[in-house]
GUDO-541022 format. One record per residue (C-alpha): x negated, y negated, z negated. Coordinates in Angstrom, 1 decimal. Each point is the difference from the previous one (the first is absolute). Last residue first. Layout:
N
(rec (X; Y; Z)),
...
***
This chain:
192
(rec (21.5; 7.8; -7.0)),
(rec (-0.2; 0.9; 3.4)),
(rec (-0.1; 3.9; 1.8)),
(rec (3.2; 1.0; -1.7)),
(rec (1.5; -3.4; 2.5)),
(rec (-1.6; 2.2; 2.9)),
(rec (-1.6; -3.1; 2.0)),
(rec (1.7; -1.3; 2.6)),
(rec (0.1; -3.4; -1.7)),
(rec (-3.5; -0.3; -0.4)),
(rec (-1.9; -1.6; 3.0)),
(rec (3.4; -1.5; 1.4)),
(rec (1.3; -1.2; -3.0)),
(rec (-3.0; -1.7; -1.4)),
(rec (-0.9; -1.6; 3.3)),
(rec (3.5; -1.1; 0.1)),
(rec (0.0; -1.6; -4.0)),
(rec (-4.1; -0.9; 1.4)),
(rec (1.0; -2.0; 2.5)),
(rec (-1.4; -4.0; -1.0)),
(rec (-1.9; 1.6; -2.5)),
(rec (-2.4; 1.6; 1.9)),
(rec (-1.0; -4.1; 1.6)),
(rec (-1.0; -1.2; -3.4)),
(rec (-2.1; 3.6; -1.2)),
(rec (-1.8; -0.8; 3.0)),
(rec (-0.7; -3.3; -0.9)),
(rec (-0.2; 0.4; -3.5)),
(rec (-2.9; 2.6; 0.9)),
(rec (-1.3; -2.2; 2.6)),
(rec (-1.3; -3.2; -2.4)),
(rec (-1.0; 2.3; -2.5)),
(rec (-2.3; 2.0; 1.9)),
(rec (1.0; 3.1; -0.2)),
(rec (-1.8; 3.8; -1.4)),
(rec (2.5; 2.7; 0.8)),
(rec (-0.5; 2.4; -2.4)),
(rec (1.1; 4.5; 0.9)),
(rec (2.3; 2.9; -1.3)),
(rec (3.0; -2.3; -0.4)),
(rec (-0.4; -3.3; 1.5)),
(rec (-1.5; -1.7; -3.0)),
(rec (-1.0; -3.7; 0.6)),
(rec (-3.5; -1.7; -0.5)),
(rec (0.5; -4.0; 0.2)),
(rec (-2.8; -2.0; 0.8)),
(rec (-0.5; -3.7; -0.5)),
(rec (-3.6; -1.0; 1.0)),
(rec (-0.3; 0.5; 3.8)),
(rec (1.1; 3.5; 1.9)),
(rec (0.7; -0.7; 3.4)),
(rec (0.5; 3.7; 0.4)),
(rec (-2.1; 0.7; 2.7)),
(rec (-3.1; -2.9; -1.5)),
(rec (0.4; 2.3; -3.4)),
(rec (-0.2; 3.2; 2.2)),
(rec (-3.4; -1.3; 2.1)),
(rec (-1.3; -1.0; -3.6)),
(rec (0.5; 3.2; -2.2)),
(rec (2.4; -0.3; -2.9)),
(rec (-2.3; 0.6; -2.8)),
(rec (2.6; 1.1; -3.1)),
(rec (-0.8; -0.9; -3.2)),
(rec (1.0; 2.2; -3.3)),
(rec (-2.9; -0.9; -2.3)),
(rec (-1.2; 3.6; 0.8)),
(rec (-0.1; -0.7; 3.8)),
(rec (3.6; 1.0; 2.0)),
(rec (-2.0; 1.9; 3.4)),
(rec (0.5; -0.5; 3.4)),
(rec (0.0; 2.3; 2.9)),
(rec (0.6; -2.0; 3.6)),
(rec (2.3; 0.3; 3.0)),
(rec (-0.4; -2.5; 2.3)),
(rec (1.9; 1.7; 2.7)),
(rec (1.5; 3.1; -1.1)),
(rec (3.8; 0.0; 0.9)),
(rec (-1.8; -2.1; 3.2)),
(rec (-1.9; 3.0; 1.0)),
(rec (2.5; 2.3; -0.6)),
(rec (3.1; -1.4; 1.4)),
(rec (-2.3; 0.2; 3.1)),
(rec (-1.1; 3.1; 0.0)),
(rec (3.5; 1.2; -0.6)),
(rec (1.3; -2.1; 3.1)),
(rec (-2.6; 2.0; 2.0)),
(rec (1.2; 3.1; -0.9)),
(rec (-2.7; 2.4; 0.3)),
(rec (-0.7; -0.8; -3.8)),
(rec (3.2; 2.2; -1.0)),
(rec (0.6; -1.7; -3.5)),
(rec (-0.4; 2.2; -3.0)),
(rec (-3.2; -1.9; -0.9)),
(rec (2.7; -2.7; -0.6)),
(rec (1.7; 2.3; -2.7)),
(rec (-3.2; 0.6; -1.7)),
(rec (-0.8; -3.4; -0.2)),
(rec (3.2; -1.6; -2.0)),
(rec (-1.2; 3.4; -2.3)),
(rec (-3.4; -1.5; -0.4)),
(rec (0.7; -3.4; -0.4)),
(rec (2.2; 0.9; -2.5)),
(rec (-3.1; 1.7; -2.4)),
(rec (-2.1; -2.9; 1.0)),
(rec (2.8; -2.4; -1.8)),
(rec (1.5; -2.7; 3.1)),
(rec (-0.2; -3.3; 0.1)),
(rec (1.5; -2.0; 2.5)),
(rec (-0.8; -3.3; 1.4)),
(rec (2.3; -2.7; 1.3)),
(rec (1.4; -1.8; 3.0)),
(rec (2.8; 2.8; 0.9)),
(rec (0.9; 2.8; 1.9)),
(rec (-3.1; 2.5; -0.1)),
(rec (-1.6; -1.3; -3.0)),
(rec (-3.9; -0.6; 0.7)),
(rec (-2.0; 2.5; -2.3)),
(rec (-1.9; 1.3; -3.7)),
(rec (-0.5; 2.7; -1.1)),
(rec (-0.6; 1.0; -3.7)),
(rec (-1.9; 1.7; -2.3)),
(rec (-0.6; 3.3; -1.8)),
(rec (-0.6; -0.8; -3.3)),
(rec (2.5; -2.8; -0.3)),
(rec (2.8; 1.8; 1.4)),
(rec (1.8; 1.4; -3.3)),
(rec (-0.7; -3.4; -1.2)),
(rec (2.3; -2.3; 2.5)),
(rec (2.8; 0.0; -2.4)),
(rec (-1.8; -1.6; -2.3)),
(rec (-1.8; -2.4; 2.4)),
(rec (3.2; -1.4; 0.9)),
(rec (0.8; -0.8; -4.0)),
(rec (-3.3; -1.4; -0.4)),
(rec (0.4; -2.3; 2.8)),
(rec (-2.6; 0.6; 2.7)),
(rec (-3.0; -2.7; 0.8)),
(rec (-0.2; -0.5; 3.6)),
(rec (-3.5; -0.5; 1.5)),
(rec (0.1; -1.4; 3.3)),
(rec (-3.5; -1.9; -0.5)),
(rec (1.6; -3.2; -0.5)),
(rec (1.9; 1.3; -2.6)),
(rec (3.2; 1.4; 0.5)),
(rec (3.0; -0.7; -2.4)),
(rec (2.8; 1.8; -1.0)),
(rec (4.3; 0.5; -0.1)),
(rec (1.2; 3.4; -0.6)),
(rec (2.9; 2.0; 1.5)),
(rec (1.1; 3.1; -2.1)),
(rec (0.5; 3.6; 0.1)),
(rec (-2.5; 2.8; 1.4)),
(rec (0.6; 3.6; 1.1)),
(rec (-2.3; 2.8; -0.1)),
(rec (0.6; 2.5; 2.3)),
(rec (-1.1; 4.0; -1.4)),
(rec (-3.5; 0.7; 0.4)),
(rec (-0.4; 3.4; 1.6)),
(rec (-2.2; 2.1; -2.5)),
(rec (3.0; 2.6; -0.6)),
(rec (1.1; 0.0; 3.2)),
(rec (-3.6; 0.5; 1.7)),
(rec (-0.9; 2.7; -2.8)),
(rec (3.7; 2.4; 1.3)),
(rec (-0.7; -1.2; 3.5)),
(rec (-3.8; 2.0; -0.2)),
(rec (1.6; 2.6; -2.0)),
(rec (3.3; 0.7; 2.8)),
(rec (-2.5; 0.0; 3.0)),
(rec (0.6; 3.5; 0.1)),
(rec (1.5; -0.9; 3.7)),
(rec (3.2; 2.0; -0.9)),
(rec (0.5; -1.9; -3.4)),
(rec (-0.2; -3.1; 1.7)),
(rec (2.0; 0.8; 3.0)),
(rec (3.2; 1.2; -2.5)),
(rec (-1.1; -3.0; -2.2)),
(rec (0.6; -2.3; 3.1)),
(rec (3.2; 1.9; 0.9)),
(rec (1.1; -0.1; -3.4)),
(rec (0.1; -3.7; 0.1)),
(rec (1.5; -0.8; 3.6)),
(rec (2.6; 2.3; -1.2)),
(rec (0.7; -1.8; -3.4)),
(rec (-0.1; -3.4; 2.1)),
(rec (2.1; 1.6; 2.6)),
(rec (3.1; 0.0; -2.1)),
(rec (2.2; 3.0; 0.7)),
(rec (-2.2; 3.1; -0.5)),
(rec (0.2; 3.2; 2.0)),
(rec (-2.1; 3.0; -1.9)),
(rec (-2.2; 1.8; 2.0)),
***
């Protein structure tokens, strides 16, 4: 055995270590070469809805939304704010991997679970690059004619107008702190 200081390169061989052991090492070999790496998306765009909740995407949005256009999307409540989020199939799919994780004989865990999930929906960007925002979410979300469809990293949040610069309104107020105390104990390496 060879003693290693930083427990990420232990944690690391140790995995590979049990890997190799299980003969499993082919099998994890295909899974992380197929795994999809994280896409990340940049902008915040301003849209209409229809009265059917149809959302027309901005060319540059769609864009960056065309290595998921095949496979499709999900679609949900946001868990802290007024809003909708979008999430790529392929992201979906990892977000629910680590959920499945959760001991289900927790009750709390069930619960989380059930309202992580509630309304849930797959949705599908048509070939004129429209969005159908299902009623029950649209009526959730408020959502009227002015929509704006923000990047938060991996995922869209789909806004009503009206709510968006409300919430973006009241983050401002604290955001130097907010700022500080989310990031400022970051490695300084770790941040451009």
């Amino acid at each position: 055995h060879i003693k290693l200081k930083n427990t990420n390169y232990q944690n690391l061989l140790t995995k590979w270590y049990n890997v190799v052991k299980s003969g499993k090492i082919v099998l994890y070999l295909i899974l992380l070469i197929f795994k999809t790496p994280m896409q990340h998306f940049i902008g915040t765009y301003e849209c209409k809805a229809d009265i059917k909740g149809r959302i027309m995407l901005p060319a540059a949005l769609k864009k960056q939304l065309s290595k998921s256009l095949h496979k499709g999307f999900v679609i949900k409540r946001a868990v802290f704010n007024k809003c909708l989020e979008l999430y790529p199939l392929d992201q979906w799919e990892n977000l629910m991997e680590k959920v499945n994780n959760l001991n289900r004989f927790k009750k709390k865990n069930n619960d989380f679970i059930r309202r992580f999930t509630a309304g849930v929906k797959l949705v599908e960007i048509d070939t004129t690059g429209r969005l159908l925002i299902p009623k029950d979410l649209t009526n959730h979300a408020k959502i009227s004619k002015e929509v704006v469809v923000s990047s938060v990293v991996n995922i869209l949040e789909i806004w009503d107008k009206t709510f968006y610069e409300k919430s973006i309104d009241e983050a401002t107020t604290d955001f130097a702190a907010l700022a500080e105390e989310v990031m400022g104990d970051q490695n300084e390496n770790d941040l451009s």
